[in-house]
Structure formats: structure tokens, C-alpha cells
C-alpha positions in Angstrom: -10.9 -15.1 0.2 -9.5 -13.9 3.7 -9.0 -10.3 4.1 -5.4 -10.9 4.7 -4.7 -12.8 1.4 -6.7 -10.5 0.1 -4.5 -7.5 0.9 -1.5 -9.4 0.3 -2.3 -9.9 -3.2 -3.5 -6.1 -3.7 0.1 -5.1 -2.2 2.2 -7.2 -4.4 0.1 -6.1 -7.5 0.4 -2.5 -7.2 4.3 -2.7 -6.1 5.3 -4.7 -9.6 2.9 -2.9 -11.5 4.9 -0.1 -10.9 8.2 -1.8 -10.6 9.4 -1.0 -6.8 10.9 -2.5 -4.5 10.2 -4.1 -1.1 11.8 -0.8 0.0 10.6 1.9 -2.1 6.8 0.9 -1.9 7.1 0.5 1.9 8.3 4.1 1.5 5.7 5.3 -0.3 3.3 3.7 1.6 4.9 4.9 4.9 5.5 2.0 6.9 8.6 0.0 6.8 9.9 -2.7 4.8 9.9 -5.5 7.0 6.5 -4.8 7.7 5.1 -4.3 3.9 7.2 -7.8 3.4 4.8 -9.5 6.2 1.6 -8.1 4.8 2.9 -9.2 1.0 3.1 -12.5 2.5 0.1 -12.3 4.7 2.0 -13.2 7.4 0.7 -10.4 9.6 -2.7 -9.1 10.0 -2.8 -5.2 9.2 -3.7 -3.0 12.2 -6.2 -0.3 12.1 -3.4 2.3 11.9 -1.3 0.5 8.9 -4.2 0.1 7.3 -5.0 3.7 7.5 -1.7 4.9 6.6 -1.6 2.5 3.3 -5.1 4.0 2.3 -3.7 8.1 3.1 -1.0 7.0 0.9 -2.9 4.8 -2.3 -5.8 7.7 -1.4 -8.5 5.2 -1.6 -10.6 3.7 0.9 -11.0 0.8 3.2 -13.5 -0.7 0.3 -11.5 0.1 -2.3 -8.2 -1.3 -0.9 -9.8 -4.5 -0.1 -11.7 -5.0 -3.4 -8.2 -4.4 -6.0 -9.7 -1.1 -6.9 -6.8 0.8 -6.1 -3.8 0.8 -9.3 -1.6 2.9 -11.4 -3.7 3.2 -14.5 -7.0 1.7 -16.5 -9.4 3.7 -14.7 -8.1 2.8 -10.8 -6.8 5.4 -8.7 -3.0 6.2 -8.7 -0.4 6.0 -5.7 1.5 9.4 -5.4 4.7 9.8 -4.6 4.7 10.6 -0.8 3.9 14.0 0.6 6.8 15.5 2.0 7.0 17.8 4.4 8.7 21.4 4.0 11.8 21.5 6.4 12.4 23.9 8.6 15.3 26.4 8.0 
């Protein structure tokens, strides 16, 4: 299967699996919805620093990401909800 497809079909998994939105899993993942919505659709190939940013966030690797072995439950690892950063007073 093409690494794009590929990803595509490991986005849209994890997203209903956990029941978000276009909007609150670009969130999570840090990168924006318009942009999750192209990958989802494999309309866009990822670029080094997406791809980066959705493995920081689904703390997995490359490998992982690419082979489905990223999930909420059943022995895959979990996406967090985003870090946040303290603000300043």
C-alpha cells in the first residue's frame, strides 16, 4: 500500500476510535484542520516536520505510525491530550 494511503487510513482510525473531530484531533495532533483533512484523504504527502509533530503527539515512532501500531487501547500506545504550556503571569 502507498505510504500515503497508508497514513491516511491510520489517521482516520485513531480520530473515530476516539470519537473527535476533524478539529479536535488536528488539535491534538498540532497541526491544523485543513491540513489533517488532506492527509485523511491522502491528498497531501506529509512533510518531514508534520510527520514529526503527529508522532511527538501519538508518542510513537515513524515505524509505528506507518504500520497502525499506534491506538487508544488493546495493547497500542495512547494519544494524550496535548501538552500545554504553563503561561506566563
Amino acid at each position: 500500500m502507498e505510504a500515503g494511503r497508508q497514513l491516511a487510513e491510520v489517521l482516520q482510525r485513531l480520530r473515530r476510535e476516539a470519537g473527535l473531530t476533524q478539529t479536535a484531533m488536528a488539535r491534538r495532533l498540532g497541526v491544523s484542520q485543513p491540513t489533517l483533512n488532506r492527509l485523511e484523504a491522502a491528498e497531501q504527502n506529509v512533510t518531514l516536520k508534520t510527520l514529526t509533530q503527529l508522532c511527538r503527539a501519538l508518542h510513537c515512532t515513524i515505524g509505528e505510525l506507518f504500520d497502525g501500531r499506534v491506538g487508544f487501547g488493546g495493547g497500542h500506545r495512547r494519544l494524550r491530550p496535548p501538552r500545554t504550556r504553563p503561561t506566563k503571569p
